[in-house]
Phi, psi and omega in degrees: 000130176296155225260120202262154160233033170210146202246181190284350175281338174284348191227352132295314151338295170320309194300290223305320187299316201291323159300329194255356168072354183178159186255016154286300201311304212286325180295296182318301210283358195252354173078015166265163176247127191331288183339283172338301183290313163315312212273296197289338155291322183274318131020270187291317161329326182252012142311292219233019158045066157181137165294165194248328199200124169288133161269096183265109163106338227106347187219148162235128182294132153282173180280213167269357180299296179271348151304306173304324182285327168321298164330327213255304169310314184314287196317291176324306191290347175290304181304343199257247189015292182285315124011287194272352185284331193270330140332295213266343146312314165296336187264330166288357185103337198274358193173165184136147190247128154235135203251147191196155177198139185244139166281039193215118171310320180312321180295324176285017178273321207255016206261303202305320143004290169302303184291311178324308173298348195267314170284012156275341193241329201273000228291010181241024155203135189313144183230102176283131162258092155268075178319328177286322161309036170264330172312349190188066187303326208269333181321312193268026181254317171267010178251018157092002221222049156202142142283309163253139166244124167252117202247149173228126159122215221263149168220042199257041173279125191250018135259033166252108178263152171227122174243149180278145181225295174173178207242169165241152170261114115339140151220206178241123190227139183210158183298151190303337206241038165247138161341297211267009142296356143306326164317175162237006171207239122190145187275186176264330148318330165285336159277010136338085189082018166278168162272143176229124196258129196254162138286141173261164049242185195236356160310327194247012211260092178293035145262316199274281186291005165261322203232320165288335200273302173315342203255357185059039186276160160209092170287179179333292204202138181260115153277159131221147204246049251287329194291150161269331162321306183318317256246310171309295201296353207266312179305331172283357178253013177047064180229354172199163153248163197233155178234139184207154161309122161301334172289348177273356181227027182275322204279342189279324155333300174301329187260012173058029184249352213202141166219128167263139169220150187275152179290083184064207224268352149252010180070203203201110187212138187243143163268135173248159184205137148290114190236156168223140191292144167295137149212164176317304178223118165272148173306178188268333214279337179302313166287346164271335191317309188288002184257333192292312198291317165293321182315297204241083148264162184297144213263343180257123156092354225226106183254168102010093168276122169290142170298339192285316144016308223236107136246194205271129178100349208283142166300153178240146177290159165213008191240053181277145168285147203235146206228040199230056196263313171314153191282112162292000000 
């Protein structure tokens, strides 16, 4: 990067003489004293190895040296101006972008919601869903380039604050007419030579690496499926099982196309959590986002996590007693 050697008091200093014709006016309007004001114009003059401004009249002209810099000064200072009007209109509410990512495709089923109630009181700031961050939110939360993450599991960055949002149940989801909808529950041995249908990568699959690969299960066949809409019919066409968040198929539940049953006799359940990088004063409108996503979280199976619950580094339990153990 080239190297700048004039500051921004030197390129106010530039507008106010050149406008104001001279460096009494210009000094009363910069809150300077002439002395003062003279010495940071030859200051920026021997920055930049030119003179600036001709004394015509009584008055000072710039030359052409200070006619281009003017130009340059003008520009800048209108952008730092509009820059900081739009910053301080975002911390007040007036105005602002939030960038949100989940690590789960599935979670973004539950965002419209959210969002609809945040653009009634909010409606002049924007909300990005950066879908490519879901692989990895909090990495893009400390590389600047997420505002919110929604998260399951470990947080132990102490330049991360975590607010609780709530917890869900995972299950074993099969089509209403499979053998093992008769259960009230399921092992990890029972899937011993099913197709099971994942989220990729499959390396990352809370089916595969919590609960088959320890237990030495090897099914049939690995799908892995990224939609979750796919992901449904393929389990209804009795062609794999699937492990999902129960509020996400509860509506297929209902409609007799689909039976959940929990991952053994205490089931399986995750704390979600919203993290944002610290900072001193967060804007307001950040902290309702975050108050809206617990307000419309998904509603079958899904509590309230209490904040005591929670610090920084906490492990999330996953052997929680499950209380959705009935045949729906």
């Amino acid at each position: 990067m080239p190297s700048v050697k004039l500051e921004i008091r030197h390129l106010k200093l530039l507008a106010a003489v050149a406008e104001e014709g001279g460096v009494t006016a210009a000094g009363r309007r910069l809150h300077l004293t002439q002395s003062a004001l003279s010495h940071q114009l030859r200051d920026a003059e021997q920055r930049v190895g030119a003179s600036l401004f001709l004394r015509l009249n009584k008055k000072m002209i710039p030359t052409p040296a200070g006619e281009q810099l003017l130009l340059c000064a003008r520009r800048i200072l209108d952008d730092l101006a509009a820059t900081e009007e739009k910053i301080q209109r975002a911390h007040n509410g007036g105005g602002g972008l939030i960038r949100v990512a989940t690590e789960c495709y599935t979670c973004y089923h539950w965002l419209p919601s959210v969002l609809k109630a945040f653009h009634a009181k909010f409606p002049k700031v924007d909300v990005r869903i950066e879908a490519e961050a879901t692989s990895a939110p909090l990495a893009a939360l400390l590389q600047g380039k997420l505002d919110i993450g929604i998260v399951s599991g470990r947080v132990g960055d102490q330049n991360l604050r975590m607010q609780p949002l709530f917890e869900d149940e995972m299950a074993v989801v099969m089509s209403a007419r499979h053998p093992l909808a008769s259960r009230r529950f399921v092992r990890p041995a029972d899937l011993a030579g099913e197709t099971v249908v994942i989220y990729p990568p499959k390396e990352e699959s809370t089916l595969l690496m919590k609960f088959l690969q320890p237990a030495g299960v090897v099914p049939g066949k690995i799908e892995e499926v990224p939609l979750t809409e796919a992901q449904i019919e393929i389990i209804a066409a009795e062609m794999g099982i699937g492990f999902l968040p129960r509020w996400t198929v509860a509506p297929q539940v209902q409609l007799g196309r689909l039976a959940i049953r929990p991952m053994g006799s205490r089931g399986y359940r995750r704390r979600w959590l919203a993290v944002t990088v610290r900072h001193n004063s967060p804007p307001p409108h950040l902290d309702e986002f975050i108050s809206l996503l617990q307000k419309y979280r998904p509603s079958a199976t899904s509590r309230i996590i209490p904040s005591s619950f929670l610090w920084d580094g906490e492990k999330p339990e996953t052997g929680q007693s499950s209380s959705y153990n009935e045949i729906p």
